[in-house]
N, C-alpha and C positions, 0 to 999 in steps of 0.2 A: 678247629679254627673257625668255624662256622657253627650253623645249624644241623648241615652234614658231617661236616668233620671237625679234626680237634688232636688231641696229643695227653689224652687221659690212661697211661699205661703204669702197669706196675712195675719196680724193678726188677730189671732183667733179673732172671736166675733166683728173685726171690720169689715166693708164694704171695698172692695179692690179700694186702691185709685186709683187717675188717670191714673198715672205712673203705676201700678200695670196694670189696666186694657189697657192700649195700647200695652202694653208686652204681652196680651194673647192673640195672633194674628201667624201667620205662617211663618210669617217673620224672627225673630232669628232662628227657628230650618233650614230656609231657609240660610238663614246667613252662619251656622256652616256647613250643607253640602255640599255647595258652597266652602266654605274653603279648607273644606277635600280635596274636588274632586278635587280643583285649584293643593293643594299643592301635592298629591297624583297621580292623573290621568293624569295632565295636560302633564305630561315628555311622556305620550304613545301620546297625543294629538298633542303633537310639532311632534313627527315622523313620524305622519300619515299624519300632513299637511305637512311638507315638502317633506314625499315623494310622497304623493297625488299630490299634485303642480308640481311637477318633472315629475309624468306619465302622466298628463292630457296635457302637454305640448310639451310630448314626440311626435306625429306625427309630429308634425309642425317640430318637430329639426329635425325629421329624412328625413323629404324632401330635406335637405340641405348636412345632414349625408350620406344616402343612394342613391345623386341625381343619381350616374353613374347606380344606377341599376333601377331606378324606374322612369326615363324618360328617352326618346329618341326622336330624331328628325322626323317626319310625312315624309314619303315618299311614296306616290304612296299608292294603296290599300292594304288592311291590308289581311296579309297569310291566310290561314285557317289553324283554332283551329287547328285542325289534324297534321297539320305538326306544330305545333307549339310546340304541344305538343310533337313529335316525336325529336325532338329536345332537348328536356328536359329530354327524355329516352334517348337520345346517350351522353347525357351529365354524365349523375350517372347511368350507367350499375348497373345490379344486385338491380334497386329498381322498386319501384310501386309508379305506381300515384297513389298520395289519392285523390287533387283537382286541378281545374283550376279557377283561378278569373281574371275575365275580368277588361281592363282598363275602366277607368271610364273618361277617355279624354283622346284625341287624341295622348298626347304624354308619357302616360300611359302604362308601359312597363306590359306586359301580365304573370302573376303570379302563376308557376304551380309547389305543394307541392309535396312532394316526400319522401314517406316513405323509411329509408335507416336502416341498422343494427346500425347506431350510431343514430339514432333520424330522426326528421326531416329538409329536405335540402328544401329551396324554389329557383328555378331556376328560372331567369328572362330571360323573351324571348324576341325579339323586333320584334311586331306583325307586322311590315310590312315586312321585310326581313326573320323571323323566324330564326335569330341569339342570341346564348346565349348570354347576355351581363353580368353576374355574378351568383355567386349562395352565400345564405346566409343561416344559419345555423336559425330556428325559431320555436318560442314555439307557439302550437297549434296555427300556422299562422301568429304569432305576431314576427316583427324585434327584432333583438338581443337586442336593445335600448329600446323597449318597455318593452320587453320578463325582461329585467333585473330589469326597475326600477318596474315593477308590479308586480313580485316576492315578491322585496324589502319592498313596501307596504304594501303587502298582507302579509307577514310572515319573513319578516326579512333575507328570504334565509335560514329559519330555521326549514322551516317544520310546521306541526301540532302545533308545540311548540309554534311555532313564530307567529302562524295566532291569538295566544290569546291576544296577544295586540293588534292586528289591532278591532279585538271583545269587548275587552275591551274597549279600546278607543270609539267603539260604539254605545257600551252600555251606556255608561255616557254622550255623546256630547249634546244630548237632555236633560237631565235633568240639565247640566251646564247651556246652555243657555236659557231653560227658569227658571231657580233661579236667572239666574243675569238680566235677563229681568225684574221680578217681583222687586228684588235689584233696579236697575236702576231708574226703574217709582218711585217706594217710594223714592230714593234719591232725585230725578227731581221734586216731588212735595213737600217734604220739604222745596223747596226752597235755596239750598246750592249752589247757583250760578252753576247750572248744566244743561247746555239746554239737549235732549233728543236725535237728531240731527245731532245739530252740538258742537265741541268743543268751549271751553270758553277759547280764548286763553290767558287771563288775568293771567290764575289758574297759581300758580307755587308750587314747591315741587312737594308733594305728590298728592295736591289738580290735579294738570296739567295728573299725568298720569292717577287717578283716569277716570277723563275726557276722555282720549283715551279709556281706558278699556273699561267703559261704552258703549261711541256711537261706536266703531267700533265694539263691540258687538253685536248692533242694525243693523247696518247696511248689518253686514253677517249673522242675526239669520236667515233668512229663509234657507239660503245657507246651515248651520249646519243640521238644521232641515230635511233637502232634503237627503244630504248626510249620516246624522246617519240614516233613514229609510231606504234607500238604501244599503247603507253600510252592514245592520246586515241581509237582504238576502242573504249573501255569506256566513256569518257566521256558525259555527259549529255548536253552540247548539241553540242560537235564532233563527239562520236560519231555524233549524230543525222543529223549534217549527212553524215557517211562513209557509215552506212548508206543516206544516200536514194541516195547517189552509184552505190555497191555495186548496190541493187535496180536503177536505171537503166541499169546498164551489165551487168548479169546478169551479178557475181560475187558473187552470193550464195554458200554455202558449202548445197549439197544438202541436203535431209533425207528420211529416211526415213521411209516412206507406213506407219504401221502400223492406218491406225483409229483413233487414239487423237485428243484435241483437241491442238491445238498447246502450250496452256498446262498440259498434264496433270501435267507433273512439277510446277508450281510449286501445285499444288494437294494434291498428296501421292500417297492412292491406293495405288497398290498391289494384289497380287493376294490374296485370302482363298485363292484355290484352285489351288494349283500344278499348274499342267500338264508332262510329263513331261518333263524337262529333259531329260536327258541323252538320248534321242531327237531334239529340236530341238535339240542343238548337235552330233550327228551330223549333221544333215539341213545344218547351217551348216556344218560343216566340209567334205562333200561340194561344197562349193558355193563353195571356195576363202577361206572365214575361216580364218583362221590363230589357234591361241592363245597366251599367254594372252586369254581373252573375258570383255567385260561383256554379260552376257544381261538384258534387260529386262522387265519382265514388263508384261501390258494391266493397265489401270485397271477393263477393262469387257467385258463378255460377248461375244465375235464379235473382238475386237481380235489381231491377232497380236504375237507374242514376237517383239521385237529384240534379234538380235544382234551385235554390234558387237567386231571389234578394238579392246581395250582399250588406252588409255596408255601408252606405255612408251620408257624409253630407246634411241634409235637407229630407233624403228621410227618411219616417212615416211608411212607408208599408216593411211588407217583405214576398212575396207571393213564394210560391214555388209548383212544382209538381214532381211528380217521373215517368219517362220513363223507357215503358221496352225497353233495346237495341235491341231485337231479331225482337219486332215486330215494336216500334218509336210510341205504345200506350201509353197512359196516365194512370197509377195505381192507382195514386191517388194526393189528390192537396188541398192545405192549404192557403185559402185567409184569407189575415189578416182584412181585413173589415168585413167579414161574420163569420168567423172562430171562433178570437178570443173575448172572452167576454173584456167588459169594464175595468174588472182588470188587464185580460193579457194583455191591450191595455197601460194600463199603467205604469203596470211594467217592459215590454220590452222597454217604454221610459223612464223610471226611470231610470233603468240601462243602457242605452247606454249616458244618460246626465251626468251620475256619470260617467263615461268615456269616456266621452268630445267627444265622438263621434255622437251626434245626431245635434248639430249646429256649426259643424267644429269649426272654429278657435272663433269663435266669444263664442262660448260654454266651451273652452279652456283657452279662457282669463277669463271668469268669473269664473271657475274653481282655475287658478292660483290666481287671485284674493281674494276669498275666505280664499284659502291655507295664503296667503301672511297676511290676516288682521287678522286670528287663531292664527299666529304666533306674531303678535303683542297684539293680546287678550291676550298674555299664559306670555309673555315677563314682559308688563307691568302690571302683577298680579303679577310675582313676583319680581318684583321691587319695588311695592306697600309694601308688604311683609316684604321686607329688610328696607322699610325706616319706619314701625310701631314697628324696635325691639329699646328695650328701650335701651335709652343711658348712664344709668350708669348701671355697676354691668360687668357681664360676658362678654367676649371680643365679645363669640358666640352665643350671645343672638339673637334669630332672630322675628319677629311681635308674639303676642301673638293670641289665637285662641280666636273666639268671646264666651262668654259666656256659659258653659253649660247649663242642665235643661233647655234647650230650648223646649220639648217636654211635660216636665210636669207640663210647664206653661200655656198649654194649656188648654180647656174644656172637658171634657169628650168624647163627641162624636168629637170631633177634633183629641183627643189622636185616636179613636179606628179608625176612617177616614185615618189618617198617617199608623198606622199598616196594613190595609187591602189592601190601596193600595202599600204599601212596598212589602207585601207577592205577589198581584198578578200579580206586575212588576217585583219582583223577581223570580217568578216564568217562565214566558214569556222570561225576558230576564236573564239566569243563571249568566252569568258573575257578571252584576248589583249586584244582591242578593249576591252573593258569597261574595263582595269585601266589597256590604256595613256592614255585618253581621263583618266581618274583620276591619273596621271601628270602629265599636260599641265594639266587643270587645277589642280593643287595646284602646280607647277612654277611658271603664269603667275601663282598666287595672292601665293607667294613673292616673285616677284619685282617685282610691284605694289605689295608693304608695303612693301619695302626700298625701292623708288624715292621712295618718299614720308616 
């Protein structure tokens, strides 16, 4: 009668014929949740790939965007940090550095945040002369361009509120694509003029976009796959549920012991009083950091300076140590080879790949890429859709839903098999459960009116 249930039985006393028994398989109730989620989920889906696509491709624009401030032309030896940084104080009086990050080539203008009473300002310095060439307004580091479409992303610009579709969206993008994966293959071995592939460009109508759905589905599932696990570690309540998993099984991701409170950056802060940098990023270079580096400065009197291998394309490692200014000792130091375990190893390139930051542009475009053929998965479903509604009768008739009592056509341990893993993916990831549960009731509500 529903999504749960239904009245698909054989006759009594007789043996279930053929047709009967190829139906008691997981394919229809695959069918009908595929549906759901297309027609349901699929609108949080389109907005997460086009603005995913939008932010992943965001550095590259901003090279173009942002050239006057973020290169300049090589001249002569490059100033030292020190004054460079002291420049960046005579620029925004009345603030504090929080960091400095080194260019990472040559013509790499030198990058130094600055906590102010409006937020934060990042001044660009040019390391060979130690002249401002601009300042930009940036969210925890990130350009205004970035800063805006990864908001937009992550929460719509709407807060907590808004981070529930990005979550949503999450939560579903894995089980879409492997129902239409499992869809597909049984389509493709039917026989239906379907290669797996590539498109059958013979197909028209319905049959032709069918054909796109499918293979470019195929073609991006790992993509999806990558991204929705990633993805739901930012998340509110799965995320939550990963990290306790993470703390339990000690692949936290290290941090380094500087003295400072845990939550110091998100408090602001900053140093009034600049301790002698380019001494502390000798003392870090001696000490096998590599650069370009982001140097951190304490919040607080006694704290040591962290310095950390900064961001950047191609590079795997990100090793860091903290110095103390007074004496230019080492406190303490976090190699990423020895440090961190195999999961932290991998979730820290998990998420820098989900933000196209770990193979630069080359990681960017498979990214937008992705974004690009989501949006053509999402399109031509429902297109599909609109050309399955029947042609006579209501003007607003749109494709009908496959079958109910898909579930209770099943076998017994198949039925209990469906519910426990429902509960324990519901459980794992809240949204999922919440929404399908929302599914089920509106589905049985459906079809309780119509009965009557």
């Amino acid at each position: 009668m529903s999504l749960f249930t239904g009245t698909v039985v054989p006759g009594a006393g007789q043996p279930p014929s053929r047709r009967t028994a190829s139906k008691r398989s997981f394919l229809p109730l695959l069918l009908r949740l595929h549906f759901y989620a297309g027609i349901f989920i699929a609108p949080f889906l389109l907005v997460a790939a086009v603005t995913g696509g939008a932010y992943a491709i965001a550095p590259t624009i901003e090279r173009f965007v942002y050239s006057e401030y973020l290169a300049v032309q090589p001249d002569g030896l490059p100033a030292s940090v020190d004054e460079q940084v002291a420049a960046a104080v005579a620029a925004i009086p009345n603030s504090a550095v929080h960091s400095v990050v080194t260019g990472s080539a040559e013509r790499d203008t030198t990058r130094i945040i600055m906590n102010t009473d409006d937020g934060q300002q990042a001044v660009f310095v040019d390391p060979y002369s130690a002249d401002v060439v601009g300042i930009l307004t940036v969210d925890h580091g990130a350009l205004p361009l970035s800063a805006w479409l990864g908001a937009m992303h992550k929460n719509l610009h709407l807060g907590d509120a808004g981070a529930l579709y990005s979550e949503l969206a999450a939560s579903w993008l894995w089980i879409v694509a492997l129902g239409g994966l499992a869809l597909w293959i049984t389509r493709v071995r039917k026989g239906r003029k379907n290669r797996f592939l590539t498109v059958d460009r013979s197909a028209q109508g319905r049959g032709k976009n069918v054909n796109w759905h499918g293979v470019t589905g195929v073609w991006i599932l790992l993509g999806l796959l990558f991204l929705s696990a990633t993805g739901l570690t930012w998340s509110n309540y799965a995320g939550e549920n990963i990290r306790e998993v993470r703390s339990a099984l000690n692949w936290t991701t290290p941090a380094l012991d500087t003295g400072a409170p845990a939550d110091a950056h998100d408090h602001g802060g900053g140093s009034t009083t600049v301790p002698n940098l380019d001494a502390i990023i000798d003392v870090a270079e001696s000490e096998g950091i590599n650069a370009p580096l982001e140097v951190t400065l304490p919040t607080e009197a006694g704290q040591s300076v962290a310095v950390a291998e900064s961001v950047r394309a191609w590079r795997f490692t990100r090793d860091s140590v903290a110095v103390d200014p007074a004496t230019l000792t080492v406190t303490d130091s976090v190699n990423f080879q020895q440090d961190y375990s195999v999961a932290a190893k991998l979730t820290t390139w998990g998420i820098r790949a989900h933000m196209g930051t770990l193979f630069g542009l080359a990681n960017q475009i498979a990214l937008l890429a992705v974004a690009i053929g989501l949006v053509t998965v999402i399109v031509r479903g429902y297109v599909m859709w609109w050309q399955r509604r029947p042609l006579r009768g209501s003007r607003y008739a749109v494709g009908k839903a496959p079958r109910r009592g898909a579930l209770r056509s099943l076998p017994p341990v198949g039925i209990g098999a469906v519910l426990v893993t429902a509960v324990v993916v519901g459980y794992a990831v809240p949204l999922f459960g919440a929404s399908l549960v929302a599914f089920v009731v509106v589905d049985t509500f459906v079809s309780v009116v119509r009965r009557r």
